[in-house]
PLY file of the C-alpha trace (Angstrom):
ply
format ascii 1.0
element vertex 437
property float x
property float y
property float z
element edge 436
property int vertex1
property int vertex2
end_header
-2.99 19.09 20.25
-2.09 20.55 17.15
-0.81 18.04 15.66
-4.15 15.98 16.09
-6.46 18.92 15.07
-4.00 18.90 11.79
-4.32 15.02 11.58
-8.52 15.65 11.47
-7.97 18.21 9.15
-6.05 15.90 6.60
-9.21 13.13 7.04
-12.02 15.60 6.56
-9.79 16.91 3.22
-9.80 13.13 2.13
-13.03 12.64 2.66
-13.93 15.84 0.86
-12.04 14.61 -1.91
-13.56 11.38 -1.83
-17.02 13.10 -2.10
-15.69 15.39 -4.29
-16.98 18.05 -2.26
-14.55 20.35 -1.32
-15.49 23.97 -1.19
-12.34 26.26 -0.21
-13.83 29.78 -1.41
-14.74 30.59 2.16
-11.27 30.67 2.86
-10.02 32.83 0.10
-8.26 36.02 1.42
-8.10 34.57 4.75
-4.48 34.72 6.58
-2.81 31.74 6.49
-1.78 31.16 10.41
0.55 28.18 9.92
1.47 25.59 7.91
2.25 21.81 8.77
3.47 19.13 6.33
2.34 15.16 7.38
3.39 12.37 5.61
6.95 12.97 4.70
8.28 10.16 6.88
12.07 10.99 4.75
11.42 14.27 2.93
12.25 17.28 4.90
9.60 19.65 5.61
12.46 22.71 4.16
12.28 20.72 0.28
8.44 20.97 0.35
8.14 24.02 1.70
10.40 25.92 -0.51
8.27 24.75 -3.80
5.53 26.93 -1.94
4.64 30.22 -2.86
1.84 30.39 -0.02
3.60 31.34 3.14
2.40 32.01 6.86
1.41 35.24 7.61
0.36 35.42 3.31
-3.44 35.69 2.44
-4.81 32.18 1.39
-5.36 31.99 -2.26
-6.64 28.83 -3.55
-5.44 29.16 -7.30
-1.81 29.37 -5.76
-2.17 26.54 -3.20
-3.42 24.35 -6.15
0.06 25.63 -7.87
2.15 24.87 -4.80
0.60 21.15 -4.49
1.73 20.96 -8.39
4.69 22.30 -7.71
5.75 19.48 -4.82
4.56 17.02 -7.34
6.85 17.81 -9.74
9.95 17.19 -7.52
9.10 13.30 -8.29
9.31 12.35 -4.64
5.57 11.54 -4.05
2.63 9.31 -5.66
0.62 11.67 -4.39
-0.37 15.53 -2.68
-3.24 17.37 -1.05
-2.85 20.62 0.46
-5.97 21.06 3.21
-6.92 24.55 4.31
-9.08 23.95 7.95
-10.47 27.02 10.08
-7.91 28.52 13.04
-7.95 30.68 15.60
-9.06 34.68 15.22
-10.39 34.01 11.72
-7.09 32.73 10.24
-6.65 29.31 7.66
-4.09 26.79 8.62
-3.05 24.37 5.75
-1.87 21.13 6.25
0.30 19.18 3.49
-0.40 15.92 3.23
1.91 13.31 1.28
2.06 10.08 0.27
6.18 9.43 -0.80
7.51 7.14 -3.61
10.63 4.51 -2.99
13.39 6.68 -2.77
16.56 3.86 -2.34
16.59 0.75 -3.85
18.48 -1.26 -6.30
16.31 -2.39 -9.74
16.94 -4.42 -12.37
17.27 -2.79 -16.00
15.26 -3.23 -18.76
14.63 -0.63 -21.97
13.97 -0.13 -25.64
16.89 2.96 -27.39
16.14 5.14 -29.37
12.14 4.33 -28.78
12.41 1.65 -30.72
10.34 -1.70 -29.81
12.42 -4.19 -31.94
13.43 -7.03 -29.53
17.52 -6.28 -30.65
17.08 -2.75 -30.16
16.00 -3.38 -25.93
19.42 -3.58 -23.09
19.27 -4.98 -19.55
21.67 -4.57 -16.44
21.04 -3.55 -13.08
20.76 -0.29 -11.95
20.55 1.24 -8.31
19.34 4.71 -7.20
19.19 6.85 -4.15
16.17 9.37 -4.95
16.41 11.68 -1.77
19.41 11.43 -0.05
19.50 12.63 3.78
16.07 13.89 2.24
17.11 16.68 0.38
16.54 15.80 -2.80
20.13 14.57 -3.35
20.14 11.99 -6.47
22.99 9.21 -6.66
22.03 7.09 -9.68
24.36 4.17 -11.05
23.29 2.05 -14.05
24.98 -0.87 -15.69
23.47 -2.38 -19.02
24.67 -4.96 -21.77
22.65 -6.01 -25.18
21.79 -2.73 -27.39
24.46 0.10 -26.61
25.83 -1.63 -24.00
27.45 0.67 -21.30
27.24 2.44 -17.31
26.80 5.47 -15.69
26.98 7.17 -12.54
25.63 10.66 -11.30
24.89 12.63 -8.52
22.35 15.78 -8.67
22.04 18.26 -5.74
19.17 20.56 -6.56
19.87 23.53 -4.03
22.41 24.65 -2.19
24.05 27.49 -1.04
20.41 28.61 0.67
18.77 31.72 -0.55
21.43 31.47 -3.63
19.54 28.77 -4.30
22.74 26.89 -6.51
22.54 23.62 -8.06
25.01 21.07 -9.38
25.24 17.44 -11.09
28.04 15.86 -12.15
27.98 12.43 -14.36
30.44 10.06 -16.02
29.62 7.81 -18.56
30.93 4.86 -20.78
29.01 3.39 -23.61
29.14 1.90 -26.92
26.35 3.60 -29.52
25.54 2.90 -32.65
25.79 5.59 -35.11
22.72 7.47 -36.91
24.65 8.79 -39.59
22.57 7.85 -42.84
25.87 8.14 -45.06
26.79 4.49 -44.14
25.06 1.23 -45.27
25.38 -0.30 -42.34
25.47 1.58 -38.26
28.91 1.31 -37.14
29.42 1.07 -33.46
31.24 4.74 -31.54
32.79 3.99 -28.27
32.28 7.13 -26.03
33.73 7.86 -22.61
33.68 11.22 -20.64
32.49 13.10 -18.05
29.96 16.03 -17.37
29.43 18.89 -14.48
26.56 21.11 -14.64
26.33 24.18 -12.08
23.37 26.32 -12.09
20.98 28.91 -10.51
17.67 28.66 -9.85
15.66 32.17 -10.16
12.53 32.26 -8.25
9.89 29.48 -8.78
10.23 29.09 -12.57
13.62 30.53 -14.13
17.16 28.46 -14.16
20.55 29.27 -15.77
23.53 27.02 -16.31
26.78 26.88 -17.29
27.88 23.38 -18.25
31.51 21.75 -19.41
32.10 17.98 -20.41
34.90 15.83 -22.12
33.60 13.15 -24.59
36.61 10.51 -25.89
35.17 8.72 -29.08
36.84 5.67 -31.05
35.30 4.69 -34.33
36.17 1.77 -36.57
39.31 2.60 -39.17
37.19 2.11 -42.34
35.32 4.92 -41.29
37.48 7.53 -39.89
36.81 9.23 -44.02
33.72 10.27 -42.00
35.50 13.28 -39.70
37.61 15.74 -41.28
40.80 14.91 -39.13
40.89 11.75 -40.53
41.45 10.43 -36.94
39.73 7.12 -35.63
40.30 8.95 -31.89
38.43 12.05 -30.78
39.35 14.39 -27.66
36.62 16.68 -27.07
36.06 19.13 -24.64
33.26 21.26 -24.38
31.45 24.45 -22.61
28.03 25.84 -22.52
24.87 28.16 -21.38
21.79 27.41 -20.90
18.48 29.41 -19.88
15.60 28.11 -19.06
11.91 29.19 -17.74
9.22 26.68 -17.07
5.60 27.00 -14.93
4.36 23.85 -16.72
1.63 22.70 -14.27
2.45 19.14 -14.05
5.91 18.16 -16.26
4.43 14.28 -16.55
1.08 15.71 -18.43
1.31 19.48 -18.58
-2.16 21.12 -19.05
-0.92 24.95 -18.35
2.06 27.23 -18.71
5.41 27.90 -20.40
8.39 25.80 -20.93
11.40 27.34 -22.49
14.77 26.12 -23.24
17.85 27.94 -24.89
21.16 26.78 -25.32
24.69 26.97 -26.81
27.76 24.81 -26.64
30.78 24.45 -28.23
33.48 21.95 -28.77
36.99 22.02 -29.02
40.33 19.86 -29.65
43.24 20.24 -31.28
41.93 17.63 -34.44
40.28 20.82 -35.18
37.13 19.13 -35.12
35.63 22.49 -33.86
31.69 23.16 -34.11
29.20 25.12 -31.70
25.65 24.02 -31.44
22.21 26.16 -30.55
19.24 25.11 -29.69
15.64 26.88 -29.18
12.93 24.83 -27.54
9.56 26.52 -26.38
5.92 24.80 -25.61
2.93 26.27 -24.81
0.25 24.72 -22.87
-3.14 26.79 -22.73
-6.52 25.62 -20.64
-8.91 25.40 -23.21
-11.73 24.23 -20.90
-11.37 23.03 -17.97
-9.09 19.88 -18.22
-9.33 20.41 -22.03
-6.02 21.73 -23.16
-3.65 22.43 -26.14
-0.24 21.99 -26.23
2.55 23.38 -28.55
5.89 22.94 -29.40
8.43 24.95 -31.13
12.01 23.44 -31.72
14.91 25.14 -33.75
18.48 23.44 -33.52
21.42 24.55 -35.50
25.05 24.62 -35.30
28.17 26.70 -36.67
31.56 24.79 -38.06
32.30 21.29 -39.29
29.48 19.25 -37.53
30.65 15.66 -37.03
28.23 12.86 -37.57
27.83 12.37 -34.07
26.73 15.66 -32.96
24.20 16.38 -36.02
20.61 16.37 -35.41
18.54 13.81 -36.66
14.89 12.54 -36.58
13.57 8.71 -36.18
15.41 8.57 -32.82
15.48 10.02 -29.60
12.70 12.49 -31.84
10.60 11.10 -33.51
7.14 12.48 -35.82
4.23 10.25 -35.17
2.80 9.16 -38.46
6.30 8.53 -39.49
7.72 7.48 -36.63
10.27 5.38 -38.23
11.22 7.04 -40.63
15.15 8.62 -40.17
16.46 11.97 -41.14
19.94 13.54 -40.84
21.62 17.28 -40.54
23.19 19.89 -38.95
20.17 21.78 -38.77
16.98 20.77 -37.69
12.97 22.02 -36.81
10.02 20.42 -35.30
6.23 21.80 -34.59
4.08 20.07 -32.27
0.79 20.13 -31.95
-1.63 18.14 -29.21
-5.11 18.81 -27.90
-5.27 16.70 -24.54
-8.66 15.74 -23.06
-9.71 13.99 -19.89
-11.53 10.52 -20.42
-10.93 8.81 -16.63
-9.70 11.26 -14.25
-7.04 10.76 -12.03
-7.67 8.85 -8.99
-5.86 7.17 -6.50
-5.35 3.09 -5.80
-5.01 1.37 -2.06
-3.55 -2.15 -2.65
-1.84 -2.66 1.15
-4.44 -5.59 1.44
-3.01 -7.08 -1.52
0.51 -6.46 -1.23
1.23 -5.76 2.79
5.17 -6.16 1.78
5.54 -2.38 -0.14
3.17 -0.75 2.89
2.62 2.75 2.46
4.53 1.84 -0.92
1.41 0.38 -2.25
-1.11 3.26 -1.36
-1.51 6.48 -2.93
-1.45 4.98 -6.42
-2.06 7.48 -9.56
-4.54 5.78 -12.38
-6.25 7.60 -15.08
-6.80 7.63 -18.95
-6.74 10.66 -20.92
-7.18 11.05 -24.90
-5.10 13.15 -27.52
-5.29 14.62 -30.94
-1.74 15.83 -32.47
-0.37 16.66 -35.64
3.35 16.75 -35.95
5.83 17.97 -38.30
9.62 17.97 -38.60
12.68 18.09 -41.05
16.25 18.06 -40.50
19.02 19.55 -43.63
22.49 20.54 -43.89
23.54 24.17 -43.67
25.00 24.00 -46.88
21.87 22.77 -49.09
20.18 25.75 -51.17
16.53 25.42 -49.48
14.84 23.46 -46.17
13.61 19.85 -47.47
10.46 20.09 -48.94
9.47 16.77 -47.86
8.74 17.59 -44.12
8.41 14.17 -42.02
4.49 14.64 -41.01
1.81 12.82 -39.23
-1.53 13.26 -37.92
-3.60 11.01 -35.87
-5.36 10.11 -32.35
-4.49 8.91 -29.32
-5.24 7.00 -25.52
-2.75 8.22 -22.96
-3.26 6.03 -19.78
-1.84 7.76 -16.23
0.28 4.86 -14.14
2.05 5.12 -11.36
6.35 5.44 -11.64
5.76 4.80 -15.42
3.62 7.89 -15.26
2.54 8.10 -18.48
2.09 4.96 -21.45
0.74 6.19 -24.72
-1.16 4.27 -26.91
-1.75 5.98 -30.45
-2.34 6.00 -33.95
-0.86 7.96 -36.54
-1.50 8.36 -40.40
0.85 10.32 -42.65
0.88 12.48 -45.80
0.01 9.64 -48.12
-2.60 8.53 -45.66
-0.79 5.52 -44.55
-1.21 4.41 -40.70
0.53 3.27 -38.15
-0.03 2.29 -34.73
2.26 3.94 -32.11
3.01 2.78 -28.20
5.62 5.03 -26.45
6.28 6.17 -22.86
6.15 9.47 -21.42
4.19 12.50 -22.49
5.27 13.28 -26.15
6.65 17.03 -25.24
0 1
1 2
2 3
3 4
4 5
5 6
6 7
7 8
8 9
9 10
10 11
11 12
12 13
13 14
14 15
15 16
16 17
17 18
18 19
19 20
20 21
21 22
22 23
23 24
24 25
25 26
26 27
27 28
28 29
29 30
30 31
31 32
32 33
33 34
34 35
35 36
36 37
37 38
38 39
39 40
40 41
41 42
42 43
43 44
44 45
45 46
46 47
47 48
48 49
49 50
50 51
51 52
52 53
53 54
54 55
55 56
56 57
57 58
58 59
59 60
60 61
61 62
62 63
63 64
64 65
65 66
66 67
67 68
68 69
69 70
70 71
71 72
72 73
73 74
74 75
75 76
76 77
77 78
78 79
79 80
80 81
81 82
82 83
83 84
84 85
85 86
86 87
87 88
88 89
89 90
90 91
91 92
92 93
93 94
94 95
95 96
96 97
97 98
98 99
99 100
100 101
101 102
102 103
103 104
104 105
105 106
106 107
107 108
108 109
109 110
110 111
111 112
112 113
113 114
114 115
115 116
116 117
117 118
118 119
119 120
120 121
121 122
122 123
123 124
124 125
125 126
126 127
127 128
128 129
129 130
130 131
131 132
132 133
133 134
134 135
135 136
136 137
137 138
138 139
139 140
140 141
141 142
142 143
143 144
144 145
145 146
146 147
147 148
148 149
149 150
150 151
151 152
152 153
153 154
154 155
155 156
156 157
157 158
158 159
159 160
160 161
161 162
162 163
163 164
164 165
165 166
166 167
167 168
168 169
169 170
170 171
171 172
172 173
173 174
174 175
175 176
176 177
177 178
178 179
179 180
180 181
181 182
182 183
183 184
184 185
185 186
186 187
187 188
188 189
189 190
190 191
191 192
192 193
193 194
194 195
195 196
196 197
197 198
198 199
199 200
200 201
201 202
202 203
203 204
204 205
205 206
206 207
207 208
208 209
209 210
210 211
211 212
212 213
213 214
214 215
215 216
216 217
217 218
218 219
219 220
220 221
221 222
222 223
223 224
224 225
225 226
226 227
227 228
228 229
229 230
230 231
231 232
232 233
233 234
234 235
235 236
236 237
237 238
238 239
239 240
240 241
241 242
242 243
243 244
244 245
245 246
246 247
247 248
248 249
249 250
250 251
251 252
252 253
253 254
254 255
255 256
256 257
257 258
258 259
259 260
260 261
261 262
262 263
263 264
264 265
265 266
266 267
267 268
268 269
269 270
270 271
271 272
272 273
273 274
274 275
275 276
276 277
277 278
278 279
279 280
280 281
281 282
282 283
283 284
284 285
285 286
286 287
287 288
288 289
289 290
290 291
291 292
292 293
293 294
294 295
295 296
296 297
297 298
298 299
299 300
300 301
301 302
302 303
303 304
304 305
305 306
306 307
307 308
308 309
309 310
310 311
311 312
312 313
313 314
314 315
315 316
316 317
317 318
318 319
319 320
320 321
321 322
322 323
323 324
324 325
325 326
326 327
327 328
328 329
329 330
330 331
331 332
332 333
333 334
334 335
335 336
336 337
337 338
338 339
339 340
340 341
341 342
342 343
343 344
344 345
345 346
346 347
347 348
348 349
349 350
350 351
351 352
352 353
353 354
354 355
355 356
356 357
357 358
358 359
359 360
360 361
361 362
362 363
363 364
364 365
365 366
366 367
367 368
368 369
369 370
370 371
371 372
372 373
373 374
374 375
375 376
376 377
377 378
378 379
379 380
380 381
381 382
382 383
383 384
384 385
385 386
386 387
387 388
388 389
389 390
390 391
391 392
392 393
393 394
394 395
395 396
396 397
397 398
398 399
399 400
400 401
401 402
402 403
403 404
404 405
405 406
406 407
407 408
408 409
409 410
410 411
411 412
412 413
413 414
414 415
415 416
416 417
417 418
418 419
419 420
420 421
421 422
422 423
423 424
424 425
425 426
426 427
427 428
428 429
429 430
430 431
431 432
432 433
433 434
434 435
435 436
């Protein structure tokens, strides 16, 4: 019986949605009687649940259900979530969860661009497989094998709590690849074999605050005619290496954050007995602030800088990985390194959700739940990276300014269409993947 009356509650909710009618102030303050979770057919109720701050026996608050059904989102394991509050018994609110889950196991092939680049010899391919909630926990086993541009594999497993109400955490990784150096002191990139390992362990504080402790070992081979590049004069590297990490984050949504904090702080250091000895640090913080309703700015603050003889290979550069729209290929190189970001995000088509099971009765419930939208972007961004030892910061700041269309798709989440124009008014247009920061 319950389960039926829950079942009517989750239809009424959609159709509310649908309508866009939904009207849960009478509700507010009420006592929240029970909660039920539908949907999940391999997610257990206990890794939804714990993302919730609303509890039974709790007063029903609809700014922090709205937070919760953000909150399950951003575990990655659903397309979509609605959180339904219906009428119970003796003036009390029962909520029902309702969600619609993403594929979770299967094997894929591999195709990407490096170093978001789109030139055709920059792209690999392989085959990669991935378990995405393992006995539904959560668990992560992810193995990926890739030739053409940095060719290489990698295996890792991530279990995001355990230990209970010590709520612990752990991933481990190994890794071999072949990269191609950034250094800008050579003509020509030069190819460094890596191979090591990686185990995180970690804390989770709360809802919103994380601390690690991390320790690798990284084996690098570089071509002879370059070993002038390290100060050992060695073509082999041994390094091991420990660090700490903090970091607080009540983004609203990570794929498109509208609202909240992120915060990231680090240091790590890395030893061998080349003496090839260097530590690095590393301040990231963003702001997101509601402007107007879905009208929102977003910031970004990033401050990396390191201690020792810096190697090529862990200096920071721009042009990369990071990259300043309006000069987005444009390269920079240190052992020191800032970026401000600056983004006012705007709704144009708001998120809605896609049925295709007609079309595609193979992926089922797969093929439901779909997220499309479009939203727009203005930015600015600025950046510079220098060596420790230069008198001054660069003067010459790689800058850009421009305009973009950010278009909301499901397990891409997020393709970015743009166009950026830089100090000397030059433009460029820019597609990437992924919210910028």
């Amino acid at each position: 019986m319950t389960i039926t009356l829950f079942y009517c509650w989750a239809a009424v909710g959609r159709a509310q949605a649908a309508n866009n009618v939904q009207d849960y102030s009478i509700y507010q303050g009420k006592i929240v009687s029970k909660i039920i979770v539908l949907g999940n057919d391999k997610t257990r109720d206990v890794v939804i649940l714990r993302e919730m701050k609303t509890t039974v026996n709790a007063p029903f608050d609809m700014n922090r259900v709205e937070e919760d059904r953000k909150r399950i989102l951003n575990l990655a394991l659903f397309t979509r979530v609605e959180i339904y509050p219906a009428k119970d018994e003796d003036d009390k609110v029962g909520l029902v969860v309702v969600v619609a889950e993403r594929w979770h196991f299967l094997p894929y092939p591999l195709l990407f661009r490096n170093e978001r680049a789109w030139e055709l010899e920059k792209w690999s391919y392989g085959v990669g497989f991935i378990h995405n909630n393992i006995r539904g926990l959560n668990n992560k086993l992810l193995a990926e094998l890739w030739f053409g541009y940095n060719p290489g594999g990698t295996a890792s497993y991530l279990n995001p709590w355990f230990g209970g109400e010590r709520q612990l955490y752990y991933k481990a990784g190994l890794y071999s690849m072949t990269i191609k150096s950034k250094t800008l002191q050579t003509r020509q990139r030069f190819n460094e074999f890596h191979r090591g390992f990686t185990y995180t362990f970690g804390k989770r504080w709360g809802y919103h605050t994380y601390s690690t402790v991390a320790a690798g070992y990284d084996y690098i081979e570089i071509p002879r005619e370059y070993s002038y590049l390290l100060s050992s004069g060695q073509v082999h590297q041994h390094i091991p290496s420990i660090g700490v990490g903090f970091q607080y984050d009540t983004r609203d949504l990570q794929e498109y954050p509208r609202n909240g904090w992120w915060m990231s702080y680090g240091i790590t250091g890395f030893f061998n007995p080349q003496l090839v000895e260097h530590q690095l640090f590393s301040a990231d913080v963003r702001r997101y602030v509601r402007l107007y309703k879905d009208v929102s700015l977003a910031l970004r603050l990033n401050i990396d800088l390191s201690r020792g003889d810096t190697p090529f290979y862990s200096r920071y550069y721009l042009g990369y990985s990071e990259r300043m729209r309006g000069q987005f290929y444009d390269a920079m190189e240190g052992d020191s390194r800032s970026i401000f970001m600056a983004e006012i995000r705007f709704p144009i088509v708001p998120i809605h959700y896609i049925d295709l099971d007609g079309g595609a009765p193979l992926f089922g419930q797969y093929a439901n739940d779909l997220p499309f939208g479009i939203s727009g972007g203005i930015f600015y961004d600025t950046g510079a990276a220098w060596f420790k030892d230069d008198s001054n910061m660069p003067a010459d700041f790689l800058s850009g300014v421009g305009i973009g269309l950010h278009f909301h798709l499901p397990y891409i989440e997020l393709l970015r269409i743009e166009y950026g124009i830089d100090p000397h008014r030059h433009g460029q247009f820019i597609i990437d993947t992924r919210v910028a920061f």
